[in-house]
C-alpha positions in Angstrom: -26.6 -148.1 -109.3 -28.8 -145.2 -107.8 -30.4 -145.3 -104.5 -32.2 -143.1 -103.0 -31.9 -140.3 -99.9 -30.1 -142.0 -96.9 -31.4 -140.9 -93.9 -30.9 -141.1 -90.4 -33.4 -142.3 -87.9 -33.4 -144.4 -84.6 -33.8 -147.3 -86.3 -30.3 -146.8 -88.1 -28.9 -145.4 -85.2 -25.1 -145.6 -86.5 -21.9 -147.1 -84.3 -18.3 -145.5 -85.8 -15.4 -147.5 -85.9 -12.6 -146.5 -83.3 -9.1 -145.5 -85.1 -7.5 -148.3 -83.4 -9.8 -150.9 -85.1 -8.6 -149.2 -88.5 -5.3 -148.5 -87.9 -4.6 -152.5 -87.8 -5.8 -152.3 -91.1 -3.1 -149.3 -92.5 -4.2 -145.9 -94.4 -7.0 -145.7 -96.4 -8.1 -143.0 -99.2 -11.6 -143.4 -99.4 -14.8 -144.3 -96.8 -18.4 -144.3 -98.9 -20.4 -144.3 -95.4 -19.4 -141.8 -93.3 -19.0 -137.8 -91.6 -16.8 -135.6 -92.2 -15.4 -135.5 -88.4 -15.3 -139.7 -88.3 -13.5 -139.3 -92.3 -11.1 -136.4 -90.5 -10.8 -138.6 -86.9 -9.7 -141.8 -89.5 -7.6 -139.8 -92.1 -9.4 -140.7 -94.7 -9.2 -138.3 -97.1 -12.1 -139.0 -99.5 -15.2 -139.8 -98.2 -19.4 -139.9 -98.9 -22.1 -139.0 -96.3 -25.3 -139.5 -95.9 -26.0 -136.2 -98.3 -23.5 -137.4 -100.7 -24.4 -141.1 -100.9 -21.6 -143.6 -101.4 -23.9 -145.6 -103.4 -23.9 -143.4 -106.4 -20.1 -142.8 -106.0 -18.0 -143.8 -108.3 -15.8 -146.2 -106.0 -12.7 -147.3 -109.2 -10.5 -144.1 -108.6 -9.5 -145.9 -104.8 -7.4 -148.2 -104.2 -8.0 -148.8 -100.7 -11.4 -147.7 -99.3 -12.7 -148.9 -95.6 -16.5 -149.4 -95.5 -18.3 -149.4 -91.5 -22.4 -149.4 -93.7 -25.0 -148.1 -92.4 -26.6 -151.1 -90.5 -30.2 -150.9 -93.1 -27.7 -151.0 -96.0 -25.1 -153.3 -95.5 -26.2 -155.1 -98.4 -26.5 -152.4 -101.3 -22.8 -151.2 -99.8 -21.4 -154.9 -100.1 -23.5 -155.4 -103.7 -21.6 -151.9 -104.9 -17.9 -153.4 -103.0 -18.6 -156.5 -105.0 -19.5 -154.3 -108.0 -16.0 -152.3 -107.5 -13.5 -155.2 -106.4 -14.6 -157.4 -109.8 -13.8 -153.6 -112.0 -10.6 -153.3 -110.6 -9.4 -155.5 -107.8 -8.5 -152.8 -105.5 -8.9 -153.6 -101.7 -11.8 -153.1 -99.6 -12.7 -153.5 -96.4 -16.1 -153.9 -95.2 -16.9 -154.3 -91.1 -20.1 -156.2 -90.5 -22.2 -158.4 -88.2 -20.6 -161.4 -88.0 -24.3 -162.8 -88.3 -23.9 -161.3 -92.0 -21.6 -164.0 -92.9 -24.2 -167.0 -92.4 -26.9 -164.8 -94.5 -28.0 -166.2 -98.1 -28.0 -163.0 -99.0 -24.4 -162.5 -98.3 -23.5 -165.9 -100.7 -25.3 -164.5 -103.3 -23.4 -160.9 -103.6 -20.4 -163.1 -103.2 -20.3 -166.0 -105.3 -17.2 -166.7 -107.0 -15.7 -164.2 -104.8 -13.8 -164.9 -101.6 -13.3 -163.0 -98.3 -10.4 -162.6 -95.9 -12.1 -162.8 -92.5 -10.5 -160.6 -89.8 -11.8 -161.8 -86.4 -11.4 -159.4 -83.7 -10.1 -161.3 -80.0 -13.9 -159.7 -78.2 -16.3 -156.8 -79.4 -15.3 -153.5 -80.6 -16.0 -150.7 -78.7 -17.6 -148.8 -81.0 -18.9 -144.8 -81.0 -22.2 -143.8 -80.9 -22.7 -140.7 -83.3 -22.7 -137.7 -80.7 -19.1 -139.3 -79.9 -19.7 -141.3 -76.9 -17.3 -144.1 -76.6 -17.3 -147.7 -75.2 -21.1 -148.2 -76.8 -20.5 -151.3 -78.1 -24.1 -152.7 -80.3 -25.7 -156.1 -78.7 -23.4 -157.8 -82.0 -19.5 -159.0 -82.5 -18.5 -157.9 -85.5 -16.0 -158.8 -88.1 -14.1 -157.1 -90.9 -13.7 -158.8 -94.0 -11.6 -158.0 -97.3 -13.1 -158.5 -100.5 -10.7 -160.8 -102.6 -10.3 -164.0 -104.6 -9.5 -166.7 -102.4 -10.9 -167.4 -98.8 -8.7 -166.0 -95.8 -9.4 -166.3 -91.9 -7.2 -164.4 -89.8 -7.6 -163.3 -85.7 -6.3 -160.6 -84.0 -6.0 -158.7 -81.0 -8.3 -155.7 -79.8 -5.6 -154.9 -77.0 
């Protein structure tokens, strides 16, 4: 699957995930959609940027990767998560809109598949990309696993 430039913009102004949202979740080794300070700030090893594109990655050498999409293409990062869990089953875990999950778009990327919902106790408190905290978007948001049965599970933001 080859997709073009990603670039940034104001319309995809990017939120980053706060370590204490993906710490709950334990290490990962790989993040498709990401800096190199958020990837270092995470301790993710292996990670894409927008210059490397996660989309033309090769995603089967991880076998746990954490995926925070750029908002424009959350659906071509959950088509290629889809892609990469039926390969090899590893675990992924994709944070989203929780408007995402009511999408017919979503259904279709994920039929036959099923989801482990992890629903946070009130918004995350994102950062914006110069590093400002407490920026949360005008959203609640929801992390889900990609897996084979269907899963719901709440938890605490502290």
């Amino acid at each position: 699957m080859s997709k073009g430039a990603i670039t940034f913009n104001e319309e995809n102004f990017e939120y980053y995930t706060p370590k204490s949202i993906v710490d709950i979740f334990g290490d990962f080794d790989y993040d498709p959609a990401t800096t190199q300070e958020q990837a270092d700030y995470l301790n993710i090893p292996k990670y894409d940027t927008i210059e490397t594109n996660g989309l033309n990655s090769d995603w089967t050498p991880y076998k746990k990767i954490w995926i925070n999409p750029p908002f424009k293409l959350k659906y071509e990062f959950l088509e290629k998560a889809v892609q990469t869990y039926k390969a090899v089953k590893n675990d992924i875990y994709f944070l989203s809109p929780i408007s995402f999950l009511t999408a017919k778009k979503f259904h279709k990327i994920t039929d036959g598949l099923g989801v482990k919902l992890f629903i946070p106790s009130g918004r995350i408190r994102f950062f914006n990309q110069l590093h400002h905290d407490n920026q949360p978007p005008a959203f609640g948001c929801i992390i889900l696993k990609i897996q084979s049965v269907n899963e719901m599970v709440f938890f605490n933001l502290g």
